[in-house]
N, C-alpha and C positions, 0 to 999 in steps of 0.2 A: 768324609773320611780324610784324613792327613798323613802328615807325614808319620811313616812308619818304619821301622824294622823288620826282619824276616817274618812272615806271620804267619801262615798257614805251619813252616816248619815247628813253628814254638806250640811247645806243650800243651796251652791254655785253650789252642784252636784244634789241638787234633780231634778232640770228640766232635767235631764239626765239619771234621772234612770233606765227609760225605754233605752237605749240603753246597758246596762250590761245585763250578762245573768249569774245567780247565781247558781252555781254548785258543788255539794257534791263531794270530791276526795279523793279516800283513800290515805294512806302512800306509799311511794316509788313508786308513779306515776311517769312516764317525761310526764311535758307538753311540752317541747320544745327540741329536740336532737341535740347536737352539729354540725355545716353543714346545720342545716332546715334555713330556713328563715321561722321569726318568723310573725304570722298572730293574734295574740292577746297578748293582755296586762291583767296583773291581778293585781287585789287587794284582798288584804287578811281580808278576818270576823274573821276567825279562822284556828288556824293550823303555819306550820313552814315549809318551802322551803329554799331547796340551789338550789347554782349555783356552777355549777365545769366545770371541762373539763379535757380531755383525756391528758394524758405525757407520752408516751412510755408505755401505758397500764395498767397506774395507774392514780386513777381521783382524780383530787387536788381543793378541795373544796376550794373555796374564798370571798365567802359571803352568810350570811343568812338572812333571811325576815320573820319577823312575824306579826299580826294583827298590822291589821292599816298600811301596808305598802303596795306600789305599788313594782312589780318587770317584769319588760321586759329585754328582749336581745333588750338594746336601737338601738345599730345601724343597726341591721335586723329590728326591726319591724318599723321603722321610715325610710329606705333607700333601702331596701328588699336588704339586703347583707346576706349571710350566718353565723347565728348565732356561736360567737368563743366560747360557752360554752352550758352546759345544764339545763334547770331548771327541779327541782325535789323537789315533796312533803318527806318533813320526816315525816309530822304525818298524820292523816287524815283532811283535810282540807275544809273548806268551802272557797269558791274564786269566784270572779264576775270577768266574764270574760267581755273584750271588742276587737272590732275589730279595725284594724287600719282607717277602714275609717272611724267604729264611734266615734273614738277619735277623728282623726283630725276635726270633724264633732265639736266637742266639742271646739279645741283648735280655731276654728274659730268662735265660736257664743258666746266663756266667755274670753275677756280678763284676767279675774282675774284667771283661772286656768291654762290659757297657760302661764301665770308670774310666778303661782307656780310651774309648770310643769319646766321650765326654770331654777329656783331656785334650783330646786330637782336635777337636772340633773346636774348643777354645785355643788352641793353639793357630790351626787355620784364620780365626779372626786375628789372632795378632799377627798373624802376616800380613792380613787383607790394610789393617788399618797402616800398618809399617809400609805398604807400597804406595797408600793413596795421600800419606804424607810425602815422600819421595816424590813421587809427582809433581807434591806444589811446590814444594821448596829444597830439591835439590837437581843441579844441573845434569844434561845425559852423563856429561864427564862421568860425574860423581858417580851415577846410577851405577853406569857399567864398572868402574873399580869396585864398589860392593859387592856387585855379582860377580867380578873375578873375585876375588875373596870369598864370596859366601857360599857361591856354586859354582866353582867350577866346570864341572860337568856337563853344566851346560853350555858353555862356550865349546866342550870338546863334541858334542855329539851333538846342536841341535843348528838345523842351518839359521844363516846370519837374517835372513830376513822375519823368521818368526823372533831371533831376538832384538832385530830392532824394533819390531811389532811392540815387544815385551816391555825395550825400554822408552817407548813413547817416538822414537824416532824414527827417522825413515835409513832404509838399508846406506843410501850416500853419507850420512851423517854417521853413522856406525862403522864405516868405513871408514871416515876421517880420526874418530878417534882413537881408531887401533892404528891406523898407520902414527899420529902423533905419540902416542904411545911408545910402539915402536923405536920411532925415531928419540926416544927420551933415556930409553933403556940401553 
């Protein structure tokens, strides 16, 4: 699941709202540990979640989800493989969870969301592939002006070490380039 707009509130999801189950989560929850095969999908009312996973006993965050967004361990919960990362609340979060039957339950009785469903999920990979280019060939510099540009958001709400996690660097070095910044501005 990807990035989204309102969704339960939109039309297309009401006859389904009875199969979500709406739940209060505080900050630094796991809903999902790296290795589980994943048994629900959420979407976000409120609140901010990553996803990371383990590297030789440091967790390298890779993406983040806020309202209005769906976020699953697409190929565990859609193939029951074992999940390659973990989802986790940053803030306190409101989340309507679903299960994977009642989704597919869903993806089988509305055309139009198993197409958005479909869309989302091709979308997600062009992210996937747009960060592991960044990676190899653009500097933190560069990383981080992108994401002040393209997410804001998240520089405003998500602490600085899960985003130097994010952008490959370590928290001192994300320090220095907001201070050079800074001093540029």
């Amino acid at each position: 699941m990807g990035r989204q707009q309102t969704i339960l509130p939109d039309s297309k999801w009401s006859p389904f709202s009875d199969l979500f189950k709406k739940q209060q989560v505080p900050a630094r929850t796991i809903l999902l540990r790296e290795g589980q095969v994943s048994r629900k999908g959420y979407f976000i009312e409120k609140g901010c979640l990553r996803i990371w996973f383990n590297n030789s006993g440091k967790d390298i965050t890779f993406q983040f989800f806020f309202e209005g967004e769906g976020v699953s361990s697409v190929e565990s919960f859609r193939i029951n493989q074992p999940s390659m990362f973990t989802i986790e609340t940053i803030e306190p979060c409101i989340l309507h969870s679903i299960t994977k039957k009642d989704f597919q339950f869903i993806l089988n009785h509305s055309a139009e969301i198993k197409n958005e469903f479909e869309e989302q999920t091709f979308q997600r990979l062009i992210f996937y592939q747009r960060l592991f280019l960044s990676r190899i060939k653009d500097s933190p510099q560069k990383r981080y002006q992108e994401l002040l540009q393209q997410r804001p958001e998240i520089l405003q709400r998500v602490p600085q070490h899960y985003i130097a996690s994010y952008l490959g660097i370590t928290p001192v070095s994300l320090s220095r380039i907001r201070n050079r910044r800074r001093s540029v501005s």
